[in-house]
N, C-alpha and C positions, 0 to 999 in steps of 0.2 A: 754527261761529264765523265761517265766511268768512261765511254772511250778512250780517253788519255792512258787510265789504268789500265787496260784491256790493252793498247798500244805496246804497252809495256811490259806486261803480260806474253804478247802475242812475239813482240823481239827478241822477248825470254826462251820461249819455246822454239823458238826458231831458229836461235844460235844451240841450242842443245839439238834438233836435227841436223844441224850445220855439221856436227859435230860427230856424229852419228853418221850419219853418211860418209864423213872422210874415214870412218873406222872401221865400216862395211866391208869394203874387199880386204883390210887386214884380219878381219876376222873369218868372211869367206877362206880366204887363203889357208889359217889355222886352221877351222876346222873342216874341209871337206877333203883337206888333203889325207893321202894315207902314204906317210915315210916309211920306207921298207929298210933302208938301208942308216947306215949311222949319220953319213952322211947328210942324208934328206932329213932325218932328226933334227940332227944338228942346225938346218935351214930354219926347219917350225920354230925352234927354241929361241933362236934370232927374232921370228917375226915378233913372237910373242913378247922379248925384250921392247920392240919396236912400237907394240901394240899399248902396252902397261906405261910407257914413256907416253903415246899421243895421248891415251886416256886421262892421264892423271895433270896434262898441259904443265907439268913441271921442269921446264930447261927446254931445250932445241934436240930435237933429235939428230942434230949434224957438229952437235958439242960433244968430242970424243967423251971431256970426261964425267957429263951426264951420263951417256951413255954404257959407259965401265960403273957407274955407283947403281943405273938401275938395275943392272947385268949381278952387280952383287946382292944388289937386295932379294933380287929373285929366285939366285941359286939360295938364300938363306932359307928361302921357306920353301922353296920349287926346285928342288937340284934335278940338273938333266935328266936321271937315274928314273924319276918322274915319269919321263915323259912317256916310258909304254903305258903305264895306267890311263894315262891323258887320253895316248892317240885310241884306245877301247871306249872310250866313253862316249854316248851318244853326241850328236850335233849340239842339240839344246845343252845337253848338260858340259857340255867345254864352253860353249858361251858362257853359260853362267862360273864356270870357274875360272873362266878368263875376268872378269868382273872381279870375284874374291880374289884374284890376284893382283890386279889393279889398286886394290883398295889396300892390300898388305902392303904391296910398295910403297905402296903412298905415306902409309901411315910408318913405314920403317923409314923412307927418306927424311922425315918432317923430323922424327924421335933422334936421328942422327945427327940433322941439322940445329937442332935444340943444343946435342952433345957435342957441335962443332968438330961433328967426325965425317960432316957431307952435306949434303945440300946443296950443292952446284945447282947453279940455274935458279933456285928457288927464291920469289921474290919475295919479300916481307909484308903481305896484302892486308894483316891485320894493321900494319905502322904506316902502310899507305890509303887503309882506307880511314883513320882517325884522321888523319887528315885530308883527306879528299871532300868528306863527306861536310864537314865544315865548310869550308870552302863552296861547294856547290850550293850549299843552304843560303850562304852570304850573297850569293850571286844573283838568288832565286828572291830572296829577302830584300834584297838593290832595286830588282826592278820591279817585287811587291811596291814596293814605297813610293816609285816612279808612279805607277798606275795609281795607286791609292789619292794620291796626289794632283794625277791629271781627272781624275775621277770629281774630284771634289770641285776641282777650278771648275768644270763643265756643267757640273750639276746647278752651279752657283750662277754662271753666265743663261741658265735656260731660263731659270728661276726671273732673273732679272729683265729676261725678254719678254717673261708673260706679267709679271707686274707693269711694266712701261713701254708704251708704244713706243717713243724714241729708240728706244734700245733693243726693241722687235726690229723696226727698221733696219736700224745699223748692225745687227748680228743676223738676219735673215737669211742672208747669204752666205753665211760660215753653215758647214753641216757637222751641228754641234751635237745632234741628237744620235747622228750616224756614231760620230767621233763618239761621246759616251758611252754606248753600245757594246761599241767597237772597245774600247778601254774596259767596260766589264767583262766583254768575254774574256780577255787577257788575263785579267785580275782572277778572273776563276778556275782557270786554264793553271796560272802561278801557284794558285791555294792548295792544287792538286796537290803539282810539283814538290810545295813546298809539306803539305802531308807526307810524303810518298817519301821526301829525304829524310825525314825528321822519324818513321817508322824504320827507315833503313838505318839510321842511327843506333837506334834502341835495338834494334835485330843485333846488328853489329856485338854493340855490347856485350849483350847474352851470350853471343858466340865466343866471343874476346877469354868471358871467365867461364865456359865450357871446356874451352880449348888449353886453357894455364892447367885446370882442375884437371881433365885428361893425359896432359903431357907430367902433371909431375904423378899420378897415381901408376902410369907408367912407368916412371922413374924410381919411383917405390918398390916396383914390381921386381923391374931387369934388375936394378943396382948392388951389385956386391951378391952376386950367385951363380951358382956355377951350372947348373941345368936351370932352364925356365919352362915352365910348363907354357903350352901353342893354346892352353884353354884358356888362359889366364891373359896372356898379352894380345892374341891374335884378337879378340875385339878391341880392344884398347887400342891399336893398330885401323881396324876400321873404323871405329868412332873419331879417332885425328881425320882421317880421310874422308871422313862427311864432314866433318866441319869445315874441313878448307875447301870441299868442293862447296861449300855453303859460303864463304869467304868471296868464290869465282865469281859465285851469281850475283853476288851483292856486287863486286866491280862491274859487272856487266850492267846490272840496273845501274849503277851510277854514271853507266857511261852512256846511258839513253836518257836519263834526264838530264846531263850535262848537254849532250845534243839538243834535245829537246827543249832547256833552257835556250841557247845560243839559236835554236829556228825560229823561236817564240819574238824573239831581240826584233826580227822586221814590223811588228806588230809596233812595238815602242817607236821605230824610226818614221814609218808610215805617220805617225800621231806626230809626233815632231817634223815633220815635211807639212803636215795639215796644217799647224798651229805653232811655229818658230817662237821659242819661247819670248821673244821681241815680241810678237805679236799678242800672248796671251797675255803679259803682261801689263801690255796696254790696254787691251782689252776688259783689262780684271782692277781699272782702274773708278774706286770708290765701290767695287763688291766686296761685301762681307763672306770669305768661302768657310761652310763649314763641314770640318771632315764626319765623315759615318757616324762616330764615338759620339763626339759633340751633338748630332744630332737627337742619337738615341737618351745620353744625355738630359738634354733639355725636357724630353716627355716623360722621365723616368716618374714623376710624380702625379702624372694623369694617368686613369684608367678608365675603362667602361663599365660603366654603372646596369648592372645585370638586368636591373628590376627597369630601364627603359625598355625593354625588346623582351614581346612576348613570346618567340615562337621560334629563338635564336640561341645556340646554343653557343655558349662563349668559355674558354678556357685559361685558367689564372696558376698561377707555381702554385702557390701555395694549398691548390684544391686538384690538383693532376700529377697522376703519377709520371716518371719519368717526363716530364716537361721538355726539358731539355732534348730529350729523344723525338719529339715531334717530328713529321715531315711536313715540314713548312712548305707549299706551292711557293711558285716561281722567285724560286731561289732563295728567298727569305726576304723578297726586297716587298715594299707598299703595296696592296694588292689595289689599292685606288690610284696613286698616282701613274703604275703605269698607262691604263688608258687614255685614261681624263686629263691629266699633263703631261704623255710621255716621256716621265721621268724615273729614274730607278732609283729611288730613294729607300734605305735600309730601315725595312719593319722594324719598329719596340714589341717585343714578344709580353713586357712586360703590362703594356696596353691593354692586350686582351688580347687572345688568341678567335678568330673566329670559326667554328666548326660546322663547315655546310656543307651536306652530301658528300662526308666522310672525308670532306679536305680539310684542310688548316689553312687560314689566312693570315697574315699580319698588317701592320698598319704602319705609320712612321708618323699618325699624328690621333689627337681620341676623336677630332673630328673628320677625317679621311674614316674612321672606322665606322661612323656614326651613318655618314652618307651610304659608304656600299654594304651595310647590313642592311639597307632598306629595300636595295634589290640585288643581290650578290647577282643573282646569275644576268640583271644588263652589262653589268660592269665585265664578268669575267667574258662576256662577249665582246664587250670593249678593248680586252686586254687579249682577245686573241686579233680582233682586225687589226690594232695596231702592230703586234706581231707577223700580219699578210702585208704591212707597208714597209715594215723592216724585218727582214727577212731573219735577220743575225739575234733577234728575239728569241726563235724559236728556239735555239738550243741554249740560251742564257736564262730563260724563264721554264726551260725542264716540259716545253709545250708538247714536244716529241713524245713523252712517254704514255 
């Protein structure tokens, strides 16, 4: 399941060499040229305009008057006058002052924008990602609920086939096991998603009162004086420009899980083409569906009694550090039901944790627990062949790793 993470991860780094590569021959061009005349200077100085505008993704490079405000910002700290020291300086080191340039504009067009003295082109990313990032959680959170939902009705219709033949008959031919399955990976696929926004939230924030904190200690700095010292503001200046490059990534993650969400969507449609909510309905006529909660629930006041199992080491909150930190095998769900009833029914950690050959087990009942302590290892061979009949196991019960 970190794949998703990694996915997104991997978009991340991808749109920054995206990015990186359209930057290469302007910077080529800067630095390997040698201007001999004022003229040609004059050219570089342009690129360089050119270069600090694509870096910083603030405006259109074809918006004249983007264009003229980064041209100002850069003669403020970079005046042409400059540019013989520039064009002496090795390769590597105009790269990297091209970079500290990038990042002084950035951080002077942001401070001017504040002062409603410029800003052209620059969008409000903090005022669109408070609300974006809502927004996408809500979305992510819809079709949790969906799956949570269709999870439980299916769990409930299996359930119901193995207590009564009649109703083995008549569901036999529905592939309710697939469907279930098939609905957990979703549902776990969504937890990611829904971690991933709710972290991006929190980043967010932090940045939000980085960036207020920045901009007015700035404002403390410039305001009401008549020389400024370049030691005093020029970080101040860089520190704005990492954060709103910090701002860019965060839209960019939000704009791969908003994908990401809206690809996942066929998985819900597929399930509702299986199972036309007409159909489940009737189906789900005189079953009792109970969700996850409910379940764990009901067993909250059974546990395993230590002193039956001599030779079994069982794990309780109240006797284990970090508890909650555990890695719980396949996925936290019944380590017995999956074989034995091919069911994915959500372990009570609070049962008793069982610790065999340095794994952790859970249970979703103290009798499921009682049965596969007596031979862990038939069962977890149980719970891998059923994994070789449905394929889509493997990577919902963590079998891969």
């Amino acid at each position: 399941w970190t794949l998703l993470t990694d996915v997104n991860h991997a978009n991340y780094v991808n749109q920054h060499r995206v990015l990186e590569g359209r930057l290469a021959p302007v910077v080529r061009d800067i630095t390997d040229g040698r201007p001999r005349v004022q003229e040609e200077v004059e050219n570089v100085y342009r690129k360089i305009v050119s270069y600090v505008l694509l870096r910083s993704g603030l405006g259109s490079p074809t918006d004249i008057k983007v264009v003229r405000e980064v041209t100002a910002a850069l003669q403020s700290v970079f005046p042409q006058t400059e540019m013989i020291t520039f064009i002496s300086l090795s390769k590597k080191n105009k790269e990297q002052q091209l970079k500290n340039l990038a990042m002084l504009v950035t951080g002077i067009r942001l401070y001017n924008k504040e002062c409603r003295k410029g800003g052209s082109g620059i969008d409000d990313l903090p005022a669109i990602l408070n609300e974006a990032i809502p927004s996408a959680t809500r979305a992510v959170d819809e079709s949790l609920n969906t799956c949570h939902k269709l999870a439980h009705q299916y769990t409930a219709l299996l359930e119901s086939m193995q207590e009564d033949q009649h109703r083995y008959t008549q569901l036999s031919s529905f592939k309710l096991k697939e469907a279930l399955f098939n609905v957990r990976q979703y549902e776990a696929f969504l937890c990611i998603l829904l971690s991933d926004a709710i972290t991006s939230a929190q980043e967010v924030e932090k940045m939000n009162v980085q960036f207020v904190a920045t901009m007015e200690q700035l404002k403390n700095t410039v305001q009401n004086k008549v020389s400024i010292d370049t030691k005093e503001v020029f970080p101040l200046f860089v520190a704005l420009s990492n954060l709103w490059t910090s701002f860019q990534d965060q839209i960019l993650l939000l704009s791969f899980l908003t994908d990401m969400t809206n690809n996942l969507q066929q998985f819900s449609e597929i399930q509702s083409q299986l199972f036309p909510e007409e159909v489940l309905t009737s189906l789900l006529e005189g079953v009792t569906v109970k969700s996850d909660e409910e379940r764990i629930r009901e067993t909250m006041g059974t546990r395993v009694n230590v002193s039956d199992f001599k030779n079994q080491e069982w794990l309780f909150p109240e006797t284990t550090d970090n508890f909650d930190q555990l890695l719980i095998q396949y996925h936290g769900f019944c380590a017995h039901a999956i074989g034995v009833r091919g069911l994915t029914l959500p372990g009570n950690p609070a049962i008793g944790i069982l610790k065999h050959k340095e794994r952790c087990y859970v249970f979703s009942s103290k009798e499921a627990a009682y049965i596969f302590a007596q031979d862990p290892d038939k069962f977890i061979q149980l719970n891998i062949e059923k994994a070789k009949e449905h394929a889509e196991l493997i990577q919902l019960l963590d079998l891969d790793s």
